[in-house]
C-alpha positions in Angstrom: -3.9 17.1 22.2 -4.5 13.3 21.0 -2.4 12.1 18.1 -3.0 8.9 16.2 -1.8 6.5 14.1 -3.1 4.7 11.5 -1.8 1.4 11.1 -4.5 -1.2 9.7 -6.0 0.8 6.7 -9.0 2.2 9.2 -8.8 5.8 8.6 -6.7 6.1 5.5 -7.3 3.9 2.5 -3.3 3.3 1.9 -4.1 -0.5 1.0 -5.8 0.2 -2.3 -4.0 2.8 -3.5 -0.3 0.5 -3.0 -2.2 -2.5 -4.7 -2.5 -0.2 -7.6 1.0 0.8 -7.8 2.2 -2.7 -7.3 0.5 -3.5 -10.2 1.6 -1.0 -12.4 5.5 -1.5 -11.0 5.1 -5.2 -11.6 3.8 -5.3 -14.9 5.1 -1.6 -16.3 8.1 -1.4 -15.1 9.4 -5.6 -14.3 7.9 -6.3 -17.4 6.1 -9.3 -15.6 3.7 -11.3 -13.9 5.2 -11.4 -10.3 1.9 -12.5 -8.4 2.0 -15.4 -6.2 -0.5 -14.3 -3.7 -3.4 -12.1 -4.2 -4.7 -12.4 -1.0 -2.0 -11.6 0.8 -1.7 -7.9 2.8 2.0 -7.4 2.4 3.7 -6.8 -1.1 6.9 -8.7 0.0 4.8 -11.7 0.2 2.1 -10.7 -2.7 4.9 -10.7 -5.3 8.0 -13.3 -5.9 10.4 -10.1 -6.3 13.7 -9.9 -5.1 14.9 -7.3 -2.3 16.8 -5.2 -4.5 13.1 -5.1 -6.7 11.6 -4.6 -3.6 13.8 -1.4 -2.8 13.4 0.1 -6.4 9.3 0.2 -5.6 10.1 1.5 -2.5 12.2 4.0 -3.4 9.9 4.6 -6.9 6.5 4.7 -5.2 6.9 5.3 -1.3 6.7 9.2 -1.4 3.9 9.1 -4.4 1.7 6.6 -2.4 1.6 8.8 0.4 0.5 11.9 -1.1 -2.2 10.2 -2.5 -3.8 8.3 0.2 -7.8 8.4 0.2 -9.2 9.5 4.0 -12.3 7.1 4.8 -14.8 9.0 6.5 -16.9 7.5 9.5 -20.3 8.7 10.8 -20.7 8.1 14.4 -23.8 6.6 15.7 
């Protein structure tokens, strides 16, 4: 048996569906405009927030996120 892990966003589209939470915690729920990066991968340095706003997405979002990843499907050639 072969296990795998998806780390870069290849198999499961985790990327989008975090942006969108981000969004929502940022402007719903910090009542701001927190962006200082769009371009950046990582939410720590996408946002100005502070760890302990950092920890409350976490802790908000984490398990949601996860249940709601989109699988990318691949046709071989």
């Amino acid at each position: 048996m072969k296990i795998g892990i998806d780390l870069d966003g290849v198999v499961i589209d985790s990327e989008t569906t975090f942006r969108t939470y981000e969004e929502i915690f940022d402007i719903d729920i910090l009542k701001g405009d927190n962006l200082v990066n769009r371009e950046e991968p990582k939410f720590q340095a996408r946002y100005n927030w502070t760890d302990e706003q950092e920890q409350a997405f976490i802790e908000k979002y984490f398990l949601t996120v996860s249940k709601q990843f989109n699988v990318r499907f691949y046709r071989s050639i």
